[in-house]
NULO-722085 format. One line per field, with one value per atom (N, C-alpha, C, O): x negated, y negated, z negated; residue in one letter. Coordinates in steps of 0.02 Angstrom, whole numbers, plus 50000, padded with zeros to 5 digits. Atoms other than C-alpha are relative to their C-alpha. Example, Ala and Ser with C-alpha at 12.3 -4.5 7.8 and 13.67 -1.06 7.14 Angstrom:
# NULO-722085
px	c(49955_49385_49955_49903_50042_49316_50039_50014)
py	c(50059_50225_49940_49941_50059_50053_49945_49890)
pz	c(50000_49610_50000_49967_50003_49643_49963_49955)
residuo	c(a_a_a_a_s_s_s_s)
***
This chain:
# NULO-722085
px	c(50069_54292_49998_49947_49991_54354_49986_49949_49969_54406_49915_49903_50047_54229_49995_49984_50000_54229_49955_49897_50050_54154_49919_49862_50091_54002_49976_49916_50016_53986_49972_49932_50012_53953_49951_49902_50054_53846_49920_49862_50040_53755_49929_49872_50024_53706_49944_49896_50055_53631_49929_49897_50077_53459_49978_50005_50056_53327_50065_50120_49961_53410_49992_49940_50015_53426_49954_49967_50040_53274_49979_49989_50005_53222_50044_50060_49929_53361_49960_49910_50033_53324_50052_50100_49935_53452_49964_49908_50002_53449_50050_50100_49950_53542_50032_50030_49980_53618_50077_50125_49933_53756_50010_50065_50014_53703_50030_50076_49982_53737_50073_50108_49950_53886_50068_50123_49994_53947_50020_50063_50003_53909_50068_50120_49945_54030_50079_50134_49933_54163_50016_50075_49972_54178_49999_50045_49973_54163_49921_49954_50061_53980_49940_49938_50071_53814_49950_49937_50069_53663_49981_49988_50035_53577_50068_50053_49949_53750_49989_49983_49987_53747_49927_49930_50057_53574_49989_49963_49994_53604_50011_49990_49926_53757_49950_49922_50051_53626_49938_49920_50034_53502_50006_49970_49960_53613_50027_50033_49974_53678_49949_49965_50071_53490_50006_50003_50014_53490_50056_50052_49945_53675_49964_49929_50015_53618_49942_49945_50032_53470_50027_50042_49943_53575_50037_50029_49960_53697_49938_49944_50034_53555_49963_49917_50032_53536_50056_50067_49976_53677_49985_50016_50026_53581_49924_49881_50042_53445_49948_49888_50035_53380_49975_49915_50040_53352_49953_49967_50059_53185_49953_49900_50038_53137_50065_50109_49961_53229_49966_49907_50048_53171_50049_50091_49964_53247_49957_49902_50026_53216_50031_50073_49990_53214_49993_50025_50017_53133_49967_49907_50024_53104_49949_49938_50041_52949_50034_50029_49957_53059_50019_49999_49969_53177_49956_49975_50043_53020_49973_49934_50033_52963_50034_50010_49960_53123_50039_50060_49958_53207_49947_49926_50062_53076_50020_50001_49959_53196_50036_50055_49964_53268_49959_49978_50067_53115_49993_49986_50005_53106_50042_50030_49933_53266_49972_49940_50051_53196_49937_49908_50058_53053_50011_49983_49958_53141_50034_50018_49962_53244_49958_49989_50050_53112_49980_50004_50028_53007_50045_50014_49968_53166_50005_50001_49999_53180_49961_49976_50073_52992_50020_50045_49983_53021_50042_50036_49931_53170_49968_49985_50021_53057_49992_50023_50034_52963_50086_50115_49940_53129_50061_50090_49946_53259_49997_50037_49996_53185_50013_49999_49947_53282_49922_49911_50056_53097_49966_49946_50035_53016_50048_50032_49946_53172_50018_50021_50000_53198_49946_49953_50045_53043_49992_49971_50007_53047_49953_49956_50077_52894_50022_50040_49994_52911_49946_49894_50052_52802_50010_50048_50009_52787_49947_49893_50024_52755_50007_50047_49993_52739_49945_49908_50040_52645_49999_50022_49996_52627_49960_49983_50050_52479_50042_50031_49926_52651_50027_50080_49958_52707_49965_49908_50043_52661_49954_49971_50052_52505_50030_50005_50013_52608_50055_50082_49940_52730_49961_49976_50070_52574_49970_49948_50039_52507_50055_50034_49936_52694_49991_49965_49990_52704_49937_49951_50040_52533_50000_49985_49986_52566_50081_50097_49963_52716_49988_49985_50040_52658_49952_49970_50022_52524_50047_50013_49988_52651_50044_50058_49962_52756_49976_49998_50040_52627_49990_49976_50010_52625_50086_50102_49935_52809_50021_49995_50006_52856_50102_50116_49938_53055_49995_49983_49989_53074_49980_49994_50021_53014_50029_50052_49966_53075_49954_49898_50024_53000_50036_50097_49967_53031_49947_49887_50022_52985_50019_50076_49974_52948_49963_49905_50058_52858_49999_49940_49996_52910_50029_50078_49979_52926_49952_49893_50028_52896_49959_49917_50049_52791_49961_49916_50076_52678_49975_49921_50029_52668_49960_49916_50031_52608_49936_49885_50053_52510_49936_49880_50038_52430_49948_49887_50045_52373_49950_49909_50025_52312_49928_49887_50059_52190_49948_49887_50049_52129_49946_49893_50024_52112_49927_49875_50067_52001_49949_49907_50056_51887_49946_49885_50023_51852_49958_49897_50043_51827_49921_49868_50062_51704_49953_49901_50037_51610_49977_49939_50022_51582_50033_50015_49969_51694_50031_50027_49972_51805_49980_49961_50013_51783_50089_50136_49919_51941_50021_50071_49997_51938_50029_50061_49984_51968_50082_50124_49949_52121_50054_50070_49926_52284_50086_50077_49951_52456_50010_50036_50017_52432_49932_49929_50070_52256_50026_50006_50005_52336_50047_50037_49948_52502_49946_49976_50045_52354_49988_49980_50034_52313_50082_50076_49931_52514_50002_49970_50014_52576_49998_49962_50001_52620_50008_50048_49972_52617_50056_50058_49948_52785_50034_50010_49960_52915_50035_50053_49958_52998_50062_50075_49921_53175_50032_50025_49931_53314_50037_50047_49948_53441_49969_49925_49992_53438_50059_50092_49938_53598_49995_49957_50001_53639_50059_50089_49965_53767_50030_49991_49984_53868_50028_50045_49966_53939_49953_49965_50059_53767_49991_49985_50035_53720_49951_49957_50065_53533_49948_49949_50072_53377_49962_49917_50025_53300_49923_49898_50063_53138_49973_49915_50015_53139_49971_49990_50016_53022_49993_50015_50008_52988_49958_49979_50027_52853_50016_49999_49995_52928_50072_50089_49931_53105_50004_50065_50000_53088_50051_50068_49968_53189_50064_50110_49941_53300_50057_50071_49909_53502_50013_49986_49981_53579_50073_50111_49930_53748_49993_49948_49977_53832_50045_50098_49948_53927_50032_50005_49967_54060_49994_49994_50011_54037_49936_49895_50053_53924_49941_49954_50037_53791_50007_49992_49986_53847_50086_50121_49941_54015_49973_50009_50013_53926_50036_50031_49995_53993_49975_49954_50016_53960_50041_50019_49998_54083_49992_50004_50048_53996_49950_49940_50030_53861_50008_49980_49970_53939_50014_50001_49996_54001_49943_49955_50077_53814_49994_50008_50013_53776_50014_49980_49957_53913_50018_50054_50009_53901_49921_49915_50053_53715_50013_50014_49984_53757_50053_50066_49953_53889_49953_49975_50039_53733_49959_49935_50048_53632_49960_49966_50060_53453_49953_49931_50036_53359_49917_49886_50054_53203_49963_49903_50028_53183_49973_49920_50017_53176_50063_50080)
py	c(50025_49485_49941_49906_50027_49384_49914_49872_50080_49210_49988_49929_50011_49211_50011_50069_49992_49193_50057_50059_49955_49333_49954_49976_50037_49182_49983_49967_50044_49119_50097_50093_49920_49344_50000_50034_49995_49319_49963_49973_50058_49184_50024_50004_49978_49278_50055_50071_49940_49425_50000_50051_50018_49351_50026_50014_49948_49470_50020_50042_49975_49504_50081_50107_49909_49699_49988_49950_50018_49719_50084_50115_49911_49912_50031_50023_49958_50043_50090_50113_49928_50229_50042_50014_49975_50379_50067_50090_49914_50548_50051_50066_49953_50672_50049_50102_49952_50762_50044_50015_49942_50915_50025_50048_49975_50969_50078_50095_49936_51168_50004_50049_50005_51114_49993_50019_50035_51032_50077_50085_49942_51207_50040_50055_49946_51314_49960_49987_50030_51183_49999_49989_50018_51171_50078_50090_49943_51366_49994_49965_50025_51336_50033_50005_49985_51416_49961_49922_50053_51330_49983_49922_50027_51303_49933_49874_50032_51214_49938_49887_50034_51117_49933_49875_50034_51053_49953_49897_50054_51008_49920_49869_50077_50896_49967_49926_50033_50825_49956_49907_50012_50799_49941_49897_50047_50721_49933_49875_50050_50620_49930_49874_50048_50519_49976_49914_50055_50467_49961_49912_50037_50411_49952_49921_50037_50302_49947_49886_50071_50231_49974_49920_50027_50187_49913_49852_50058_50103_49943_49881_50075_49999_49949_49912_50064_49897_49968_49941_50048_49806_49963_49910_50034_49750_49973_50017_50045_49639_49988_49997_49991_49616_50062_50074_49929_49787_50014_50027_49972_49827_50069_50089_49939_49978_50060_50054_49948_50141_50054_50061_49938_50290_50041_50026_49923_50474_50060_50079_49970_50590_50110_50152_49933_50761_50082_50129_49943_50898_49996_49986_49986_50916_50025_50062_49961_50978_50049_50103_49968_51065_50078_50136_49953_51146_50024_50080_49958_51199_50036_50073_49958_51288_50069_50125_49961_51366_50053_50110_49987_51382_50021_49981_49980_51478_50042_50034_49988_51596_49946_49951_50072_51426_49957_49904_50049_51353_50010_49971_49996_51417_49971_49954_50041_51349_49930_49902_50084_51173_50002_49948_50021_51194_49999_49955_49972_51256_49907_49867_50052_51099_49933_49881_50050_50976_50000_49967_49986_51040_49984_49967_50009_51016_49902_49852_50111_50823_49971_49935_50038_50769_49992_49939_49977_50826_49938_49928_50029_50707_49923_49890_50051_50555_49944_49892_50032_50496_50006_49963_49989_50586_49949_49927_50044_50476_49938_49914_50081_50308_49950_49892_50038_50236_49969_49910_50047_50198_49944_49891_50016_50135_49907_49847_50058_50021_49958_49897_50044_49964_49977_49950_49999_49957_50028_49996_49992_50044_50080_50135_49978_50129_50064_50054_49947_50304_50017_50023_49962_50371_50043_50020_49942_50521_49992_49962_50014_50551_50070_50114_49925_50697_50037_50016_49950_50854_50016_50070_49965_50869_50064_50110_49934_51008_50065_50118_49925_51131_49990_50021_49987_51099_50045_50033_49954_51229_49941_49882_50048_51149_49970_49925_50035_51136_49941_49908_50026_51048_49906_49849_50038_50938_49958_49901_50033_50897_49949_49903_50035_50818_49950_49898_50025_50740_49923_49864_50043_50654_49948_49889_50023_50624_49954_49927_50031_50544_49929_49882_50029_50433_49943_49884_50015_50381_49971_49931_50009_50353_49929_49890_50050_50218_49941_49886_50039_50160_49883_49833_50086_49971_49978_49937_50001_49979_49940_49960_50042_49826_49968_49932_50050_49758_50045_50017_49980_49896_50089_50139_49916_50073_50036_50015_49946_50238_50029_50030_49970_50322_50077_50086_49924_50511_50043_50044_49970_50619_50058_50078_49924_50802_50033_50014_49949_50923_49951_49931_50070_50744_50025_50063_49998_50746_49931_49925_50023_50591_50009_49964_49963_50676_50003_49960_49988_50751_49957_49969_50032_50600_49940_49905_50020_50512_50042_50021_49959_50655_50005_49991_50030_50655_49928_49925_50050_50489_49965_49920_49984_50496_50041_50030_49954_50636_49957_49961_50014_50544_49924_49906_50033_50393_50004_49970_49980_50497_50015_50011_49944_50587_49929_49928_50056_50406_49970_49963_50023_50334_50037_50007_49968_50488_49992_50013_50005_50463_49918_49893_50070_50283_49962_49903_50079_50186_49978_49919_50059_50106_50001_50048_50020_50026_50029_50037_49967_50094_49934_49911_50065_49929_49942_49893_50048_49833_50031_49990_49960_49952_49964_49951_50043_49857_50027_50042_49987_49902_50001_50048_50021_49843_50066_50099_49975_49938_50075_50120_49936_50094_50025_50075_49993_50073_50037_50081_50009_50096_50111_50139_49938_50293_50032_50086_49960_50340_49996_49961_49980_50423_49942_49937_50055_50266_49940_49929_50067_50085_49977_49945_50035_50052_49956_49964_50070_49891_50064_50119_49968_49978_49974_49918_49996_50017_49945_49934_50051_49870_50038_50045_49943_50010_50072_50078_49944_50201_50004_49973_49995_50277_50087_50125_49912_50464_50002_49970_49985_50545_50083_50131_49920_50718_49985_50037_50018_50617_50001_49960_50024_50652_49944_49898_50079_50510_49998_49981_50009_50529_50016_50069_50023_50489_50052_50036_49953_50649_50023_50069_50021_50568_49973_49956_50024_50519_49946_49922_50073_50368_49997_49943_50026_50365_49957_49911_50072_50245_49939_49890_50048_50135_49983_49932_50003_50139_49965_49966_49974_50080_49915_49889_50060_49900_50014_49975_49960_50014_49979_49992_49988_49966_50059_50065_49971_50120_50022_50012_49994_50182_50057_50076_49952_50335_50015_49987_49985_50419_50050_50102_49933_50535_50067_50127_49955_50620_50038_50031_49930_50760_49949_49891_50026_50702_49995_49945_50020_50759_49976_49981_50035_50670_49929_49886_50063_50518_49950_49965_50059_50365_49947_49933_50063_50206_49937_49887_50050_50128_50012_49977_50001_50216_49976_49959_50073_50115_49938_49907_50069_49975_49960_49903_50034_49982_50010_49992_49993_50025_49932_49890_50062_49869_49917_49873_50058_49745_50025_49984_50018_49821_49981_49939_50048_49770_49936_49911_50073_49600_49983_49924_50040_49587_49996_49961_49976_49638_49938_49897_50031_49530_50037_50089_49943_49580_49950_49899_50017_49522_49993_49950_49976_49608_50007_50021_49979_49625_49927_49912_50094_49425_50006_49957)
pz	c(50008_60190_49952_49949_50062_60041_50031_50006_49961_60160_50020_50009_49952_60246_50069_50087_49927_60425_50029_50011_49967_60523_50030_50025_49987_60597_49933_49934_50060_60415_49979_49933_50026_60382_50052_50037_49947_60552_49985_50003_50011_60492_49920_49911_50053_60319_50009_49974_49986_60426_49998_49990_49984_60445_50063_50117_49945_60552_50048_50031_49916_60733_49988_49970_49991_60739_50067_50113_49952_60847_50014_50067_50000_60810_49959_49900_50044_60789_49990_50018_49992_60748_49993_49968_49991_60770_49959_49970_50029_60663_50034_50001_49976_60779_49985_50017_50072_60656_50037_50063_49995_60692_50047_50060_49908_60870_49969_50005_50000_60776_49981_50004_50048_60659_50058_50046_49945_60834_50067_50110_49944_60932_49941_49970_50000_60808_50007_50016_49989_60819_50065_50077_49926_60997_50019_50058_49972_61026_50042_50085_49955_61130_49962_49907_49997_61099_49997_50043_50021_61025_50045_50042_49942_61191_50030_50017_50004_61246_49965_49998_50054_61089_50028_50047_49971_61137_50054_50060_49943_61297_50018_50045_50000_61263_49956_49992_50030_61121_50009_49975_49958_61226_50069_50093_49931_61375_49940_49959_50036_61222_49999_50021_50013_61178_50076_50077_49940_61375_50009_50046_49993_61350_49967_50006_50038_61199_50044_50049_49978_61297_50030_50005_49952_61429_49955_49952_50046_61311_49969_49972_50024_61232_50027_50009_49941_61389_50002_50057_50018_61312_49963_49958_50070_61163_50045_50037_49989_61247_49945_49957_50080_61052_49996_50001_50005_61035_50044_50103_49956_61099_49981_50004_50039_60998_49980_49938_50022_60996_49968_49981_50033_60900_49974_49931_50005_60904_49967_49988_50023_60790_50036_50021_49961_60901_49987_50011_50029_60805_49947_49951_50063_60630_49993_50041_49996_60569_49960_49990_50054_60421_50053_50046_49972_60576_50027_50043_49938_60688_49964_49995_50049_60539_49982_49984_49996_60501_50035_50022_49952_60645_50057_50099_49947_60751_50056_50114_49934_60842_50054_50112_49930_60927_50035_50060_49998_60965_50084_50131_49903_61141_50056_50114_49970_61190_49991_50036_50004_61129_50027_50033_49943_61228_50051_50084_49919_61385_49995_50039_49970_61373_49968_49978_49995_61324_50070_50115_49927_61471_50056_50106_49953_61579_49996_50032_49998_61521_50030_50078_49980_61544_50055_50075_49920_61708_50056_50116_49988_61729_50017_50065_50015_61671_50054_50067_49890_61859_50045_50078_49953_61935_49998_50048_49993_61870_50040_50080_49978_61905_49959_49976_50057_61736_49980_49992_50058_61627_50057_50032_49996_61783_50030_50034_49968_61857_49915_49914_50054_61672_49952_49897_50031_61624_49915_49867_50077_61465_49981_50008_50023_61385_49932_49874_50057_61296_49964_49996_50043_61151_49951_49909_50022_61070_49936_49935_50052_60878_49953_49967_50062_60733_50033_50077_50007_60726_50088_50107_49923_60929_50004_50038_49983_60918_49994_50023_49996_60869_50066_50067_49971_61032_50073_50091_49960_61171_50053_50058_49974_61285_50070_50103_49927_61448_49990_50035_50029_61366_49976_49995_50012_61288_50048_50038_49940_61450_50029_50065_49945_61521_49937_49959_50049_61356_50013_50008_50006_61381_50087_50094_49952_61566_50006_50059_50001_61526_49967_50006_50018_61415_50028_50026_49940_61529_50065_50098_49961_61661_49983_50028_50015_61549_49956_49940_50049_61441_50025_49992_50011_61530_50026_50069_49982_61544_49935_49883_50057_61413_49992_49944_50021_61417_49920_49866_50052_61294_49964_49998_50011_61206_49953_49900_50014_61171_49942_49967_50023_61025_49996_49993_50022_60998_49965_49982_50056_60855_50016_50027_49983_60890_49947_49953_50052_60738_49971_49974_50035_60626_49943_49947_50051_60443_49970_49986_50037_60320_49973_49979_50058_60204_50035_50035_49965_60324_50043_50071_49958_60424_49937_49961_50058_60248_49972_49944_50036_60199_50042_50023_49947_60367_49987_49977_50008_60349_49948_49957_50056_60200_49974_49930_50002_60224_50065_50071_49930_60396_49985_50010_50041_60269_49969_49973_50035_60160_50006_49961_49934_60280_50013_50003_49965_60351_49949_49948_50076_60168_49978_49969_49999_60142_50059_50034_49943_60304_49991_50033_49969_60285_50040_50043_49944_60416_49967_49985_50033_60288_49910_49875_50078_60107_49992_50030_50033_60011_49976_50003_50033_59909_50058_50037_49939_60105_49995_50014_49972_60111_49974_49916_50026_60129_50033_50092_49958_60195_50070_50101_49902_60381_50015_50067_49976_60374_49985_50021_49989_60301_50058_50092_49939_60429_50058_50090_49955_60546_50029_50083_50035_60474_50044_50072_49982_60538_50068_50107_49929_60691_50050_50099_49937_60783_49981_49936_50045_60751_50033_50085_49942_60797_49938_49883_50036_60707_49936_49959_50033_60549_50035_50056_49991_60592_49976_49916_50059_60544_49973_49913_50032_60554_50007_50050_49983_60536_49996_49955_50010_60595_50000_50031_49992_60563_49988_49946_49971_60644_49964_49969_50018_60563_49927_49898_50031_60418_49934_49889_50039_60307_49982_50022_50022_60215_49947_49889_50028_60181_50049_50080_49965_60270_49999_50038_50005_60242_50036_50070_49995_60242_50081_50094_49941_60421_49965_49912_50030_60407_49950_49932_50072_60246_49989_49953_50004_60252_50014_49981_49988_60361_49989_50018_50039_60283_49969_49963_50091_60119_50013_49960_49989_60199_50052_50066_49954_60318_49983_49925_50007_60334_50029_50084_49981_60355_50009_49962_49990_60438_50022_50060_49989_60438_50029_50015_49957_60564_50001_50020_50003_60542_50059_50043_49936_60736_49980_49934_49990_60766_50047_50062_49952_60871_50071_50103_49930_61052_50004_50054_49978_61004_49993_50017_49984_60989_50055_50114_49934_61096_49976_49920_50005_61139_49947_49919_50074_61016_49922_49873_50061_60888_49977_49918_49986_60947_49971_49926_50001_60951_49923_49905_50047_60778_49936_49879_50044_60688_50027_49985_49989_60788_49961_49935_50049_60719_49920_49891_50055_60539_49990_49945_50009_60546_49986_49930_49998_60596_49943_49936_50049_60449_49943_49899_50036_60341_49962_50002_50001_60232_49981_49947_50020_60231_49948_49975_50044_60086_49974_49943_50014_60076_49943_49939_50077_59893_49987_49959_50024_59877_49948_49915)
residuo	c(x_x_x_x_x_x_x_x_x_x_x_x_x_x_x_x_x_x_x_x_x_x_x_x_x_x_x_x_x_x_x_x_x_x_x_x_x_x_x_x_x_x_x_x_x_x_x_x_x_x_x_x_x_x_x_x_x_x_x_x_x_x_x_x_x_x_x_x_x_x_x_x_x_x_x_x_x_x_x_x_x_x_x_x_x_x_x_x_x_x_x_x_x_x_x_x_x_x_x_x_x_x_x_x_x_x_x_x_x_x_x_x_x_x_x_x_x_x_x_x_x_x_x_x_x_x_x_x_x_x_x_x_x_x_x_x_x_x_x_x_x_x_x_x_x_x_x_x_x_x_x_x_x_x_x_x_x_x_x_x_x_x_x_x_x_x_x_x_x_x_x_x_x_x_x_x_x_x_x_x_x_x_x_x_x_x_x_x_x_x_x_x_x_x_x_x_x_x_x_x_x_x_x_x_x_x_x_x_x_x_x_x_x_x_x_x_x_x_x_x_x_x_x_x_x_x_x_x_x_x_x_x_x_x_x_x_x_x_x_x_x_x_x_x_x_x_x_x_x_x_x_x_x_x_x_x_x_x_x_x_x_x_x_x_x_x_x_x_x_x_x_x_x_x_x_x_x_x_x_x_x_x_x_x_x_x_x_x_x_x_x_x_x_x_x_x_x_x_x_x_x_x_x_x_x_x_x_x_x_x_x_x_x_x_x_x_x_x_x_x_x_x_x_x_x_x_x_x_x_x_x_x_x_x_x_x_x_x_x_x_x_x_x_x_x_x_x_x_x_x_x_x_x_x_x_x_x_x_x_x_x_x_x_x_x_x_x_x_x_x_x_x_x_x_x_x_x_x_x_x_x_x_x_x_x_x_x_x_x_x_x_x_x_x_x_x_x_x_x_x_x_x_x_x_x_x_x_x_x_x_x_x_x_x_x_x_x_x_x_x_x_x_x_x_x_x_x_x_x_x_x_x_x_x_x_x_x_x_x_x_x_x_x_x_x_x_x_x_x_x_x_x_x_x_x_x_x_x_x_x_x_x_x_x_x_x_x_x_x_x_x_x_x_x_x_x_x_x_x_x_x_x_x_x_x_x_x_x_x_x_x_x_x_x_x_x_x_x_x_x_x_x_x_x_x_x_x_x_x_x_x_x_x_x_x_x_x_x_x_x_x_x_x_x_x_x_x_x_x_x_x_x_x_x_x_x_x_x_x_x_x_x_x_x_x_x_x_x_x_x_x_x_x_x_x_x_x_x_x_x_x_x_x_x_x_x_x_x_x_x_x_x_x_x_x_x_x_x_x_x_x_x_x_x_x_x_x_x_x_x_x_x_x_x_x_x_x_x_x_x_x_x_x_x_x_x_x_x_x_x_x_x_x_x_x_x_x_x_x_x_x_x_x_x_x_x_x_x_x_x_x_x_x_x_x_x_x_x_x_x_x_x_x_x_x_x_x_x_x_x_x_x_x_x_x_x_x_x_x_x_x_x_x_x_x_x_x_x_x_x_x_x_x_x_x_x_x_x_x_x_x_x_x_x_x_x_x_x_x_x_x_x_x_x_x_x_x_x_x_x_x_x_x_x_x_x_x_x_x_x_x_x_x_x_x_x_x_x_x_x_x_x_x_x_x_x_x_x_x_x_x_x_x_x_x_x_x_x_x_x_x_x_x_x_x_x_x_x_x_x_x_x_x_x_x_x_x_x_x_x_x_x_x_x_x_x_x_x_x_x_x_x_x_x_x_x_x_x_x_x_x_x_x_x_x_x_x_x_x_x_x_x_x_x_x_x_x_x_x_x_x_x_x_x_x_x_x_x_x_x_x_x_x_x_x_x_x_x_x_x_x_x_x_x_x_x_x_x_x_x_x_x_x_x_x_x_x_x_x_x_x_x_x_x_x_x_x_x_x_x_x_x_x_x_x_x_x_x_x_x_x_x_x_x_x_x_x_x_x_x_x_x_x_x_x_x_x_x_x_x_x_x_x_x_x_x_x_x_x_x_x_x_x_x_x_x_x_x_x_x_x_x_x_x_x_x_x_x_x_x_x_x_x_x_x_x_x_x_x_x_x_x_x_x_x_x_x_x_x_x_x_x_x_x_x_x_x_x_x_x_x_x_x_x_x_x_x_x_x_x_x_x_x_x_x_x_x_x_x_x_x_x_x_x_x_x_x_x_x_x_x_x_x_x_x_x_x_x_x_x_x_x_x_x)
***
């Protein structure tokens, strides 16, 4: 680190990692290596995101997680698998009240992307969930289901225009904060994105709220994830300086 002390590299970091975001990248790549069946693959993927929250009730700072769960790209593509990802969504929701974990840690889930793709009973747990964590405050879960950059830009954009044509806003008032406003959720841009499967590109997750993102790449698949993979997205943050285009 060229005779700088690791606190003097601590010290340079600035902004506390406060919101992290995860790309779960190689859940299939993951199924032919281990010999396991896509549903399989899912599972462990799946069981992985409640490991991770888990784990980020070591990070006190971190108060914002955000999982990116279903592509709009793959729900487009990938339409024979789609039932299996609903089957095991539907089995999660389910899990939410049952565990005890959001309401004993207080932490507050929300749901983001194209939801109207997702079947209605699925819709209804989704919104009843929601509802059930909504004044839940140490810390919140975002998850992205039917989520693509683009369309969550393009989206807002048109809901922009509609509004502009109708009269409720001046275009000329229109500022960054006011258009943030137009997207699926107002949640903290990410400090870090981390993606997992040895990829190293953002593949528009966030693209609006990226554009200041540190990102780290992880060689594991997604359900090999651990906690000191964790651990070390965490402490290369913190070796990080963040600048912000100053």
């Amino acid at each position: 680190m060229g005779g700088e002390s690791f606190l003097q590299c601590f010290a340079m970091a600035g902004k506390e990692l406060e919101s992290i975001a995860f790309i779960p990248d190689g859940n299939r790549r993951f199924a032919r290596k281990a010999g396991v069946n896509f549903l399989k693959a899912y599972q462990l993927g799946t069981r992985k995101a409640w490991d991770v929250m888990h784990w980020l009730e070591e990070y006190p700072r971190i108060t914002a997680g955000t999982f990116w769960m279903l592509s709009l790209e793959n729900a487009q593509k990938r339409k024979a698998e789609l039932g299996l990802l609903f089957k095991i969504f539907d089995s999660e929701l389910d899990k939410v009240k049952k565990s005890g974990y959001f309401e004993e840690n207080q932490v507050r889930l929300k749901f983001f992307g194209r939801l109207e793709m997702l079947p209605k009973s699925i819709m209804q747990k989704v919104r009843e969930t929601e509802e059930f964590t909504q004044d839940f405050g140490n810390r919140t879960i975002n998850l992205a289901l039917g989520y693509s950059g683009r369309a969550e830009i393009l989206d807002a954009a048109k809901a922009l225009a509609l509004d502009a044509q109708q009269g409720r806003v001046d275009l000329e008032s229109v500022d960054e904060k006011a258009f943030e406003s137009y997207l699926y959720t107002e949640m903290p841009s990410p400090d870090m994105i981390v993606r997992t499967s040895g990829e190293q590109r953002t593949s528009g997750f966030l693209a609006y709220q990226s554009g200041y993102s540190e990102l780290h790449f992880c060689s594991h698949y997604w359900p090999e994830f651990s906690e000191q993979d964790l651990a070390n997205a965490v402490a290369d943050y913190d070796l990080r300086k963040r600048n912000f285009g100053k």
